[in-house]
C-alpha positions in Angstrom: 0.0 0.0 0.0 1.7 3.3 -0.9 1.5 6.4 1.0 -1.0 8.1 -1.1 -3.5 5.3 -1.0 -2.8 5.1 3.1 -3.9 9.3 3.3 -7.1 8.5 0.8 -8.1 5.5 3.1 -7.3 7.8 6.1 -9.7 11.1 4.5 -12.5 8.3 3.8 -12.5 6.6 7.3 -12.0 10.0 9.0 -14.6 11.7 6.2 -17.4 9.2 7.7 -16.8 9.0 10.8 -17.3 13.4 10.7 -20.3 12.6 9.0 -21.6 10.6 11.7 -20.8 12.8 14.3 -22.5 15.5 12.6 -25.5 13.8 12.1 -26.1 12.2 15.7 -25.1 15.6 17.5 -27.2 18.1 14.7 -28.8 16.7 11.9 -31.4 13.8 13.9 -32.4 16.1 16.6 -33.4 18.9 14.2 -35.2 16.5 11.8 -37.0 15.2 15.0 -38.2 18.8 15.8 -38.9 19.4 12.8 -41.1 16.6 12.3 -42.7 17.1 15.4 -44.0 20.7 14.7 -45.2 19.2 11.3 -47.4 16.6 12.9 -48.6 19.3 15.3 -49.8 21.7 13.0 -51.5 19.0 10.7 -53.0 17.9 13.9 -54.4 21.4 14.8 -55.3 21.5 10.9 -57.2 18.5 11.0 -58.6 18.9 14.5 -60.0 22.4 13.5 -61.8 20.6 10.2 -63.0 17.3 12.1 -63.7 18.5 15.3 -67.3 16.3 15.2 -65.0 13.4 15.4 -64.3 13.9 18.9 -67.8 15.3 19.9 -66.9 18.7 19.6 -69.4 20.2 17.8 -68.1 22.3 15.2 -69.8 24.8 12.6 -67.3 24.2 10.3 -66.8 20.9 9.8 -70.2 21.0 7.6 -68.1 22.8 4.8 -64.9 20.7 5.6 -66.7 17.3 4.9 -66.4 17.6 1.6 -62.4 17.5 1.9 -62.9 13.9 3.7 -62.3 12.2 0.3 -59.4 13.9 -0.2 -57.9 13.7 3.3 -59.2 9.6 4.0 -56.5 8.3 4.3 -54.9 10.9 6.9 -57.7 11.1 8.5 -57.2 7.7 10.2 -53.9 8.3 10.7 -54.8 11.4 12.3 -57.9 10.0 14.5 -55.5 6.9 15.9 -52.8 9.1 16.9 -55.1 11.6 18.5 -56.8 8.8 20.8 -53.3 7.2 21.6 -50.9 10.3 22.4 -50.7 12.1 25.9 -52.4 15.1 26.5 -51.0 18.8 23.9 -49.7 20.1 27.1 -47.4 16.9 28.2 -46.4 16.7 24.5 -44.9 19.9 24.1 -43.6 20.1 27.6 -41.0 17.2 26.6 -39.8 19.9 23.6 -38.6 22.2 26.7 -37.4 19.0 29.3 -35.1 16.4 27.8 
């Protein structure tokens, strides 16, 4: 193995490894928050159209019924999550509190 093949083996192991690092310490976390507020605002967006789905009765959700065919398939997405999760103010208390 010459030298120069010995420094690009070195750049490439040392090259991923930075990569890594980078990735654990900034990238996840951010795409986790970031994900997070996503789900959260389709969840307000959704709650705000559907609220008749939890017994909330809702003026609204007379002219949002017609987006049901277009939102189906989120829709029970949305609905399972919504029953399953913790309460909005435990939720976004663990943004603050790791």
């Amino acid at each position: 193995m010459t030298l120069a093949e010995r420094i690009a083996a070195y750049r490439e192991t040392v090259t991923e490894w930075l990569h890594g690092l980078y990735h654990g310490m900034i990238e996840h976390p951010a795409y986790e928050l970031i994900e997070k507020e996503a789900e959260d605002s389709d969840d307000a967006f959704m709650f705000a159209c559907f609220a008749d789905a939890f017994g909330i009765p809702s003026p609204v959700s007379y002219y949002t019924a017609e987006l049901l065919p277009y939102l189906g398939d989120e829709f029970e997405q949305w609905e399972r999550r919504m029953w399953d999760r913790e309460s909005l103010v435990e939720r976004k208390g663990q943004q603050y509190h790791f």
